[in-house]
DRENSE-210751 format. One record per residue: residue number from 1; chain; residue in one letter; x, y, z of N, C-alpha, C in turn. Coordinates in nm, 2 decimals. Each point is the difference from the previous one (the first is absolute). Example, Ala and Ser with C-alpha at 12.3 -4.5 7.8 and 13.67 -1.06 7.14 Angstrom:
<recs>
REC   i ch aa    n.x    n.y    n.z   ca.x   ca.y   ca.z    c.x    c.y    c.z
REC   1  A  a   1.32  -0.57   0.78  -0.09   0.12   0.00   0.09   0.12   0.00
REC   2  A  s  -0.04   0.11  -0.07   0.09   0.11   0.00  -0.08   0.11   0.08
</recs>
This chain:
<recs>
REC   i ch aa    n.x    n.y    n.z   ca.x   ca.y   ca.z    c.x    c.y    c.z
REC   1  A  x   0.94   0.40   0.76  -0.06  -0.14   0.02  -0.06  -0.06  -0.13
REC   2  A  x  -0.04   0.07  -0.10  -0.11  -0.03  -0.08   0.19  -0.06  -0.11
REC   3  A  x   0.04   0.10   0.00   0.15  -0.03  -0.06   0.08  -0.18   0.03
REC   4  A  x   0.01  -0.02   0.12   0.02  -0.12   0.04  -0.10  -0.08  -0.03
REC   5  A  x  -0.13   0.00   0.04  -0.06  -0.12  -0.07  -0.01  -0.01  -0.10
REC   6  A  x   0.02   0.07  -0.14   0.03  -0.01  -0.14   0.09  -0.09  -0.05
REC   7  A  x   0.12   0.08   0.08   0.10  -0.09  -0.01  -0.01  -0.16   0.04
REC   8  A  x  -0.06  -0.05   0.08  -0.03  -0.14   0.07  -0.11  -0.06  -0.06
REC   9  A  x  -0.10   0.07  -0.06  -0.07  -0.06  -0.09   0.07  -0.02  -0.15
REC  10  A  x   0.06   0.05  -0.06   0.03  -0.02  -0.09   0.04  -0.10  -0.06
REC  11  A  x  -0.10  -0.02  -0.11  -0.03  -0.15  -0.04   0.16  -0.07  -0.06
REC  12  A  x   0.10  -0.08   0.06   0.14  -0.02  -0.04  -0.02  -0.02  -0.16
REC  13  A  x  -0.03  -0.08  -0.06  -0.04  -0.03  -0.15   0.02   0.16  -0.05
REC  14  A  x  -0.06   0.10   0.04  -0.01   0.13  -0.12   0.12   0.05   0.07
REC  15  A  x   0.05   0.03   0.10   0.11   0.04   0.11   0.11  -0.02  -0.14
REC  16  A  x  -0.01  -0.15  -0.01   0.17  -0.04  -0.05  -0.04   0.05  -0.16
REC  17  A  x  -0.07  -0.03  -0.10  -0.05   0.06  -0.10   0.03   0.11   0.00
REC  18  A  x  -0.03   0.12   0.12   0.01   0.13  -0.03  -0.10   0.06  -0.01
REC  19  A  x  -0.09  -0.09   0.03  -0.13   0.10  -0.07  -0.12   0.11   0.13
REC  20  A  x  -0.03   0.12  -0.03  -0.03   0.07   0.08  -0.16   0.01  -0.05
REC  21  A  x  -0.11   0.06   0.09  -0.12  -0.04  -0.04  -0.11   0.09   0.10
REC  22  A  x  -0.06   0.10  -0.08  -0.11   0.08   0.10  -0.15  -0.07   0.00
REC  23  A  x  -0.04   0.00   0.14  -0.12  -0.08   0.01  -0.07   0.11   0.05
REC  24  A  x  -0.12  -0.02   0.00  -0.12   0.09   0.05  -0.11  -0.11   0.07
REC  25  A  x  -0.01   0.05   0.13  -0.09  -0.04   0.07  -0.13   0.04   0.05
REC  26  A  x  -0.10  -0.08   0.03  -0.12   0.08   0.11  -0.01   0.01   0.11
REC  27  A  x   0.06   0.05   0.08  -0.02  -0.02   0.11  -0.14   0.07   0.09
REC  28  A  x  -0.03  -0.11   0.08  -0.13   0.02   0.07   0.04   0.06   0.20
REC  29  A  x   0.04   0.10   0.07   0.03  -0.02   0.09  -0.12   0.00   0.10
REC  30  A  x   0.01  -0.01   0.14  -0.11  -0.02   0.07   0.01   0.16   0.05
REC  31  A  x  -0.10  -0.04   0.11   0.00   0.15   0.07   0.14   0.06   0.07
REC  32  A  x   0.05  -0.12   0.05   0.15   0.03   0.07   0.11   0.04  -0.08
REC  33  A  x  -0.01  -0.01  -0.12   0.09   0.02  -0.11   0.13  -0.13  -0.06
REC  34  A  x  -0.11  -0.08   0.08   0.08  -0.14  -0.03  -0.04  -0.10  -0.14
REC  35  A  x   0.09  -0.01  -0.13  -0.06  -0.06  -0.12  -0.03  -0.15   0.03
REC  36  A  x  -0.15   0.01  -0.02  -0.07  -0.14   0.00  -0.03  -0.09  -0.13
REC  37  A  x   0.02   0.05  -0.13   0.00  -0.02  -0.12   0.09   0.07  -0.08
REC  38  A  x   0.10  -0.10  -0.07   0.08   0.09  -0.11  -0.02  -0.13  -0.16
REC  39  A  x  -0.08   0.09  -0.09  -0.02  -0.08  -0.12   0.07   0.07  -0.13
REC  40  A  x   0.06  -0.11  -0.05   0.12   0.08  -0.13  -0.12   0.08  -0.08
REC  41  A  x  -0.02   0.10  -0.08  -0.04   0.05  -0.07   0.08   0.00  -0.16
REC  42  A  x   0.13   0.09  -0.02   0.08  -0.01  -0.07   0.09  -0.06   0.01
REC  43  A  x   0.12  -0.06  -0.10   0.13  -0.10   0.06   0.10   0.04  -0.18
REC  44  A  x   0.09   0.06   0.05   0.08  -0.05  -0.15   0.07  -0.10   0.01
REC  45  A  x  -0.01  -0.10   0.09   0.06  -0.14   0.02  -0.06  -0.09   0.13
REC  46  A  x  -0.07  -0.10  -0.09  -0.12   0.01   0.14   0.04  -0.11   0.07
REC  47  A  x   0.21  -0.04  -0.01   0.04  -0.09   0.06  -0.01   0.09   0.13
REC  48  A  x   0.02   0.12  -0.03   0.01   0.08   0.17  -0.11   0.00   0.05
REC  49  A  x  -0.10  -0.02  -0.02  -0.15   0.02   0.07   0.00  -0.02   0.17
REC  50  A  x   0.05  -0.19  -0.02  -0.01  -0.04   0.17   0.05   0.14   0.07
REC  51  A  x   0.18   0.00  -0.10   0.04   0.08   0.11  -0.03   0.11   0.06
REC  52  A  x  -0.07   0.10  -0.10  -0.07   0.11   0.01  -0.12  -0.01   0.10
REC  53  A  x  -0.08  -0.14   0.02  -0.10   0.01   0.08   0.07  -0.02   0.11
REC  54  A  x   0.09  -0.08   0.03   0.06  -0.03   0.12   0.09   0.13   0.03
REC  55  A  x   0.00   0.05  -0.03   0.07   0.17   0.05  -0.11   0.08   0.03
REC  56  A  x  -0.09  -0.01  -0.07  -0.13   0.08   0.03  -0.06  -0.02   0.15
REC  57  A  x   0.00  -0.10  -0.01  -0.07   0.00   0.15   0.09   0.01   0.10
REC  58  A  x   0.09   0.00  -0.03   0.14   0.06   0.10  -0.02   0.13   0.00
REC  59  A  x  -0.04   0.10  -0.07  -0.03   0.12   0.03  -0.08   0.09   0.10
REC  60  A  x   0.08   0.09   0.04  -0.12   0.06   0.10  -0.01   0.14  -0.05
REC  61  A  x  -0.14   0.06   0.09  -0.04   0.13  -0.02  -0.08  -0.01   0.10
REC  62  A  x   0.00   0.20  -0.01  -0.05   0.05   0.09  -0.18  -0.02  -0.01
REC  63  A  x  -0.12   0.00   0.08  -0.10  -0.01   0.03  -0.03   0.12  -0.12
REC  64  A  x  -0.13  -0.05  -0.11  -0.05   0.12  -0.06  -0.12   0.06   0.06
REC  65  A  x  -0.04   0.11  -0.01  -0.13   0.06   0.09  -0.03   0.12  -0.09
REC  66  A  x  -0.16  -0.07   0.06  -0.12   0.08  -0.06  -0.10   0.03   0.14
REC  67  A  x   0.02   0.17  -0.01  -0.10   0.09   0.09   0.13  -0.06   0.12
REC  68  A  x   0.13   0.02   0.01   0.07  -0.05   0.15   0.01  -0.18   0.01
REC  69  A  x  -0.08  -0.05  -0.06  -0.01  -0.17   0.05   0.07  -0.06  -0.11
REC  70  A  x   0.10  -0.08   0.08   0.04  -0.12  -0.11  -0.07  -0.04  -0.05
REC  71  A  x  -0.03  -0.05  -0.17  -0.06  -0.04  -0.03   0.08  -0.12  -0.11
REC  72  A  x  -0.08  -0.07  -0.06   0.04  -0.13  -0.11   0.07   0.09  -0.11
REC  73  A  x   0.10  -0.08  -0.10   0.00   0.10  -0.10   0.07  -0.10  -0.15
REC  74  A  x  -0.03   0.06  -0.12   0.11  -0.13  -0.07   0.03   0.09  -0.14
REC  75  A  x   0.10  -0.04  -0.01   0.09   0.09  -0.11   0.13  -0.08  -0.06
REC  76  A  x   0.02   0.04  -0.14   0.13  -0.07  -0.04   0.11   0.04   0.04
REC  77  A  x   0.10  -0.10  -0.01   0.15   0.02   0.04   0.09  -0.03  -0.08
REC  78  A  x   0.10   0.02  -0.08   0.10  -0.02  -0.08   0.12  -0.03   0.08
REC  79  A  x   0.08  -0.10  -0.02   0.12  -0.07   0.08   0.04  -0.06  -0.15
REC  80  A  x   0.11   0.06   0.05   0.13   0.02  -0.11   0.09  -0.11   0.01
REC  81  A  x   0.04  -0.11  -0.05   0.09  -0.07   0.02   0.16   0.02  -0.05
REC  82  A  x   0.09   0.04   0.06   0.12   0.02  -0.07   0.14   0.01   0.07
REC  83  A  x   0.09  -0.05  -0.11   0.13  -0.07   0.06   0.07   0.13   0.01
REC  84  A  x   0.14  -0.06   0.14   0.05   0.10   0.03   0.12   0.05  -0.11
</recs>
């Protein structure tokens, strides 16, 4: 999944260019494990940013827990942009 929206985000401009681009994100998830915040942190091409945020929150995970309980959680993510 995470594969296909890369591909559909991908900003056409760098697509035809050629150019490929790792972003790092923050993501903030809730208790459900649903991301409520994704903010670029690092970008070696910060044309990809949107795209990277807009994949980000496309992302899912599992519920993190502390003592058994879902709990909130936020951590970086690295999404890799790159042609086939």
């Amino acid at each position: 999944e995470v594969y296909t929206n890369l591909q559909r985000y991908y900003p056409e401009a760098q697509r035809a260019a050629k150019k490929e681009a790792r972003v790092v994100v923050k993501l903030v998830l809730d208790a459900a494990g649903k991301v409520v915040t994704a903010d670029v942190v690092s970008s070696s091409d910060s044309a990809f940013n949107g795209a990277a945020r807009s994949v980000a929150l496309l992302m899912r995970f599992s519920p993190a827990k502390s003592d058994g309980k879902p709990v909130p959680i936020a951590f970086a993510q690295g999404i890799n942009f790159k042609l086939d």
